[in-house]
N, C-alpha and C positions, 0 to 999 in steps of 0.2 A: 518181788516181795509180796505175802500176801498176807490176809489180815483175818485173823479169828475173831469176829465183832460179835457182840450180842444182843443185836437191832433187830431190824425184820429179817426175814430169809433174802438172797437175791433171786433175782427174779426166775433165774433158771431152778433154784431149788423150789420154787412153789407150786401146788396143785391145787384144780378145783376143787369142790366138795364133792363129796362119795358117802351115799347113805349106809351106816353102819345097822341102825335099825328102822324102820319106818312100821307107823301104829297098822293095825288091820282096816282094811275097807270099809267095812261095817262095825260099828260101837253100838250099841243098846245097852242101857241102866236106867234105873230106878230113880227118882230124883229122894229114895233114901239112904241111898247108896254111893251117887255123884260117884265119876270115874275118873280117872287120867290115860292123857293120849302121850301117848313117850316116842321120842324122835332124837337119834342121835349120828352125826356124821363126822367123817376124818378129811383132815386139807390140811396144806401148808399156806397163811398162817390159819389158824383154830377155826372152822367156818363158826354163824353167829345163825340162832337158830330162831326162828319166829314164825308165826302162824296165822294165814290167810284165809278168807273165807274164799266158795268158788270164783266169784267174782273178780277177785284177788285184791281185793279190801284187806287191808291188817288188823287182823284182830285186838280190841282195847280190852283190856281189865274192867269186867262188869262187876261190880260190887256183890258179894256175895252168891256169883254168880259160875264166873269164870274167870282166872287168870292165869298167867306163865309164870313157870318156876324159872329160875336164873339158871336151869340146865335144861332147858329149852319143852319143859315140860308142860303142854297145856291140861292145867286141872279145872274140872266141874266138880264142886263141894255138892255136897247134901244138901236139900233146898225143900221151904215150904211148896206144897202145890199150887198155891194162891202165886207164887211168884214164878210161876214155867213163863220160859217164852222163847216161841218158835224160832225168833231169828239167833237165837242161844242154844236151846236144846233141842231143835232137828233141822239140822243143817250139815252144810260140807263143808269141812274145813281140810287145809293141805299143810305141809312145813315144810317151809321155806329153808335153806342152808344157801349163807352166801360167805365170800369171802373175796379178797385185790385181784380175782382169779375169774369168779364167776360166781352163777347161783346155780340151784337146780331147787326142782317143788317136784314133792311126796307127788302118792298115788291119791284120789279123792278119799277121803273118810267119812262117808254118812253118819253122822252121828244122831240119836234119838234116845231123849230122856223122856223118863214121863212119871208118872204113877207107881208108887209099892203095889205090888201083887202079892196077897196073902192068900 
């Protein structure tokens, strides 16, 4: 007898995470412009997406700085210049995808904010 449940998967239906997109190596913007890094991958169940710096520190929500969208998007807003800072806006950050299966981390992405250029 067997049972159609609508739990987790079992175990043999699950896979690790598999990057569908991963952001470019290199990011450069403006800090009047702020940007976003988009990361998105596929697994059985849903991998959970979050973003590390090289070190492999997890990135926290800086106030008016940088934060994750709930679809695993890490954005940098528009920002005065009086408020850059290096360990924010030029640095490497990676994204992380894990899931009951496994993890995997992105390729490095240098990121470097700075100044409008007119």
């Amino acid at each position: 007898m067997s049972c159609f449940c609508w739990g987790e998967p079992s175990r043999k239906d699950q896979r690790g995470p598999v990057f569908r997109t991963e952001p470019s190596s290199r990011v450069e913007f403006s800090n009047s412009s702020g940007t976003e890094l988009r990361c998105s991958s596929d697994g059985i169940p849903n991998p959970r997406l979050s973003w590390q710096t090289r070190d492999g520190g997890n990135t926290r929500d800086v106030p008016g700085l940088r934060y994750t969208r709930s679809d695993g998007t890490l954005v940098f807003p528009p920002f005065p210049r009086s408020d850059y800072r290096q360990d924010v806006h030029d640095t490497v950050y990676q994204c992380l995808a894990s899931n009951a299966v496994g993890s995997i981390v992105s390729r490095e992405v240098h990121v470097r904010g700075g100044k409008s250029v007119f």
